[in-house]
C-alpha positions in Angstrom: -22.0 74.0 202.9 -21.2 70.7 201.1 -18.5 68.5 202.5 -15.4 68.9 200.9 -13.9 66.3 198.5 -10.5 64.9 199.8 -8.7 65.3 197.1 -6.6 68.1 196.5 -3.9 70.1 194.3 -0.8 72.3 196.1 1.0 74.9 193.4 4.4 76.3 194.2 4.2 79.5 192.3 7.7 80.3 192.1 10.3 82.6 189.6 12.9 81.2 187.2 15.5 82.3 190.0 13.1 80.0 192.6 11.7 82.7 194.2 8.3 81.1 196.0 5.3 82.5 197.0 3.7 81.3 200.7 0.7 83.0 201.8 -0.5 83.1 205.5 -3.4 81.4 206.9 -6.1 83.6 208.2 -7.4 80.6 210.0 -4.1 80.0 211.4 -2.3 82.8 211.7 1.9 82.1 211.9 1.7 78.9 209.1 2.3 79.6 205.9 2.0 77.6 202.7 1.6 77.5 198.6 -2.0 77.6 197.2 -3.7 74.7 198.1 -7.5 73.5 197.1 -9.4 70.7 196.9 -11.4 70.0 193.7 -15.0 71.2 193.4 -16.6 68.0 191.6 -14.8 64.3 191.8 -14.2 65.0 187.8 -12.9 68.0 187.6 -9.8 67.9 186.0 -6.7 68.6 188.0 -4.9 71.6 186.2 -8.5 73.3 186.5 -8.1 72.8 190.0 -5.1 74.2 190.1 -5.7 77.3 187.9 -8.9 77.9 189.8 -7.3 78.0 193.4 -4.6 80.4 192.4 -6.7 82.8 190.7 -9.1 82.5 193.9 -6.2 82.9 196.0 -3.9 85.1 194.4 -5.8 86.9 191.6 -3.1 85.1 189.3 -3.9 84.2 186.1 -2.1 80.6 185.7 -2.8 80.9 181.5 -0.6 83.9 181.5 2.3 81.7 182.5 3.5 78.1 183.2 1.4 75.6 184.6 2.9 72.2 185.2 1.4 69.1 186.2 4.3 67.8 188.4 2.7 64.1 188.0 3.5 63.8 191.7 0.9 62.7 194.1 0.7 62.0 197.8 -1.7 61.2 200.6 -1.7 62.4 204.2 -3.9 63.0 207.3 -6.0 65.3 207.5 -5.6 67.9 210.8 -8.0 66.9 213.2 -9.7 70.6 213.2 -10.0 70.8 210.0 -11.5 67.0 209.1 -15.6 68.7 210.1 -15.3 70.1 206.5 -15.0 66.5 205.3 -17.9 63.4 205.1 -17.5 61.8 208.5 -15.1 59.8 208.7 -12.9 60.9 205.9 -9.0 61.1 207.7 -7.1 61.1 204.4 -6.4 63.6 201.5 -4.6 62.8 198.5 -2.9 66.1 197.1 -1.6 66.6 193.6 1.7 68.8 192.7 1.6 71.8 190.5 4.4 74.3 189.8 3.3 77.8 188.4 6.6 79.6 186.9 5.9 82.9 186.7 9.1 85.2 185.0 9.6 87.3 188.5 7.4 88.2 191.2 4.3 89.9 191.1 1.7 92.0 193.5 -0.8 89.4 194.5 -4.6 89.6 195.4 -5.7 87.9 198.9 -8.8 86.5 199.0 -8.9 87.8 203.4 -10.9 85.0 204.6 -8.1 82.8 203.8 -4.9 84.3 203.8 -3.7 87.6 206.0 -0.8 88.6 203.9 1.8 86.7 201.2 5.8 86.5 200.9 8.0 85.9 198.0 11.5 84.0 199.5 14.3 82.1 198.1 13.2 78.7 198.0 15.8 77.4 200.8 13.8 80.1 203.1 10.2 79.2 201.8 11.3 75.5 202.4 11.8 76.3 206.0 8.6 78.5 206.5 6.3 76.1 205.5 3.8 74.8 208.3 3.4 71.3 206.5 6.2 69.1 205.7 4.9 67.8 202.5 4.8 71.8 201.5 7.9 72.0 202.8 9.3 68.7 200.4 7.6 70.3 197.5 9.6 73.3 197.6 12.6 71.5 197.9 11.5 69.4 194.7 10.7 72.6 192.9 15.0 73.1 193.4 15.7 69.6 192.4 13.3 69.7 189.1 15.3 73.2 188.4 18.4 71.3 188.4 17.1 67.9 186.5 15.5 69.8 183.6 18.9 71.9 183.1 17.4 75.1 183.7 20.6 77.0 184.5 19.1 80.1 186.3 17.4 78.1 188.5 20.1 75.4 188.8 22.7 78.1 189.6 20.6 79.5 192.8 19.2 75.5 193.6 22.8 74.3 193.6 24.2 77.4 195.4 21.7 77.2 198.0 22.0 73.6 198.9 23.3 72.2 202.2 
């Protein structure tokens, strides 16, 4: 198997009312997270990416709905068990943001190697069920973007949920 590339998209699939979709880790069962993937050649463009690993592991279809480049990057360290699927010596990812607004929840299609079952929450809820605390932040930005672009369904239950 090649190495993997370490650079990476993360989606929040998520409602007009911020309902989010996490999915379990088979590998790790008890975290939870969005879709996440790394890219598949160094130019392969970014919303590919991102359509590619939610059809993979969802069985959504991003074309049928929203897919928004979030032009939001950031780079982390990559956990220690999981760095052997990268070149030795590769400690860093850097992970694009993606939102996927879909108009309300839908049945979703595991892909069982890599997830053991999926949730949709509120996004306050989803915020705090996240493993990763950069999932965790994107979640919470998906609430804040709600609120900056005016969207007043969403803005209603991102403001009402606040603390």
């Amino acid at each position: 198997m090649p190495y993997k590339i370490p650079e990476s998209v993360l989606v929040v699939i998520h409602t007009a009312d911020l309902q989010v979709l996490l999915l379990e880790r088979a590998d790790r069962p008890g975290f939870w997270q969005s879709v996440t993937g790394s890219l598949d050649a160094p130019d392969e463009p970014l919303a590919l990416t991102a359509a590619r690993e939610v059809a993979e592991e969802t069985g959504i279809v991003a074309a049928e709905h929203l897919l928004e480049d979030w032009g939001h990057h950031i780079e982390y360290e990559i956990y220690p068990e999981w760095r052997h699927r990268y070149e030795p010596g590769v400690t860093r990812n850097v992970e694009h943001w993606f939102g996927l607004r879909l108009r309300q929840p839908v049945p979703v299609t595991l892909a069982p190697r890599e997830h053991l079952q999926y949730v949709w929450l509120p996004w306050q809820q989803a915020a705090e069920r996240c493993f990763s605390s950069s999932n965790a932040e994107a979640v919470r930005q998906l609430a804040w973007r709600a609120a900056a672009a005016g969207d007043t369904t969403a803005a209603a239950g991102a403001m009402g949920g606040a603390r």
